[in-house]
C-alpha positions in Angstrom: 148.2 127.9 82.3 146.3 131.1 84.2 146.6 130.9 88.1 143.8 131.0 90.1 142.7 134.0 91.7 144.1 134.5 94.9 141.1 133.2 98.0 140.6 135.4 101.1 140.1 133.5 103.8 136.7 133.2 104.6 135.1 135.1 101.7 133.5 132.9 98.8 132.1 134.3 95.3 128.4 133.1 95.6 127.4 134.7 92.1 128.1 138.0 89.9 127.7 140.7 92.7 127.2 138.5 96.0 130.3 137.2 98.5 129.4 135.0 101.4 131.7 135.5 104.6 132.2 132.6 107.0 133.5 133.5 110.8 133.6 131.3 114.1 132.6 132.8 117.4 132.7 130.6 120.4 132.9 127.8 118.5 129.5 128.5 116.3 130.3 128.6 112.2 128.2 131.6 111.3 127.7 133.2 107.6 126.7 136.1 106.5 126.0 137.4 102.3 126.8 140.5 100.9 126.0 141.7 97.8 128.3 144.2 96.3 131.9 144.2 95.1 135.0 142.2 96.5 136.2 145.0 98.5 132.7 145.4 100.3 133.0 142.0 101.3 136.2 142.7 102.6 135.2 145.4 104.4 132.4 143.7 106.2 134.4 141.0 107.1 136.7 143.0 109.0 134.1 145.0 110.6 132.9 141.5 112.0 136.3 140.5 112.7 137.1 143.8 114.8 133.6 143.5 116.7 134.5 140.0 117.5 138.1 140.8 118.6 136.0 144.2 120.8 133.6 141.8 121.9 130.5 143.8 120.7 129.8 141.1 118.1 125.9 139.4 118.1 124.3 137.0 116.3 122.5 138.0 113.3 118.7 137.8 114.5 116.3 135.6 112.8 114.2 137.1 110.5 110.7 135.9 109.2 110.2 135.1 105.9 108.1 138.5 105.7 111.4 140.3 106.9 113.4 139.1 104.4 111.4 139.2 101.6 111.0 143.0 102.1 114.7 143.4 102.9 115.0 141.4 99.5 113.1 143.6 97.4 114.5 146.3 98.3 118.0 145.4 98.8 117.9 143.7 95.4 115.0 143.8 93.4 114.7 147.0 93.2 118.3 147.4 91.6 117.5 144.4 89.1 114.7 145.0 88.0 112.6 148.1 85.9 110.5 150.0 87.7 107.2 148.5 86.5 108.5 144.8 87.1 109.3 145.9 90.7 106.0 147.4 91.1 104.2 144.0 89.5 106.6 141.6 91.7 106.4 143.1 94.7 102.5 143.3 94.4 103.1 139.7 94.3 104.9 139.4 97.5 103.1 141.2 99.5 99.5 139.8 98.1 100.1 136.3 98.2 103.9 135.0 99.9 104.1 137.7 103.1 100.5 137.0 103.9 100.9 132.8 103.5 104.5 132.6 104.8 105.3 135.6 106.0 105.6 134.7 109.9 107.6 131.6 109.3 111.0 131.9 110.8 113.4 132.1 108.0 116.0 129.9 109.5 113.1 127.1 109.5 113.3 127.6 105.5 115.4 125.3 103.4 
């Protein structure tokens, strides 16, 4: 019978490459998503740990739907993607979702 890998507390697999990282700071559950390797995630999460513990910590802000799709395509669809998919996808983006949605908050999203 294998074991089960070993879970770090508060880190989650959310897919091949992406790790979500649950905290609590004054009482508020807050989550965060990074996209990388196990030991990025790790690393992030005791970044956030050490600013909580140094008091420096803040929220994330909220972003608009705009904001995060640009952060998306360049944080990720730009890695997945060839170059002339990119090109056609983000052409998409930024002629038809950014101007329709694009000043919605994202935390309004489901």
């Amino acid at each position: 019978m294998a074991r089960k890998p070993k879970k770090l507390a508060g880190i989650d697999r959310r897919g091949e490459n992406a790790w979500r990282i649950r905290y609590v700071k004054d009482g508020k559950r807050h989550a965060e998503m990074v996209t990388g390797t196990q030991e990025d995630a790790i690393a992030r999460r005791d970044v956030i740990r050490a600013e909580i513990a140094q008091s420096t910590w803040t929220a994330p802000a909220s972003m608009t739907v705009g904001e995060w799709a640009a952060t998306w395509a360049e944080q990720y669809l730009k890695r997945a993607v060839s170059a002339r998919s990119y090109d056609r996808q983000k052409g998409i983006l930024d002629r038809h979702i950014v101007p329709a949605l694009g000043k919605i908050p994202s935390k309004s999203c489901p």
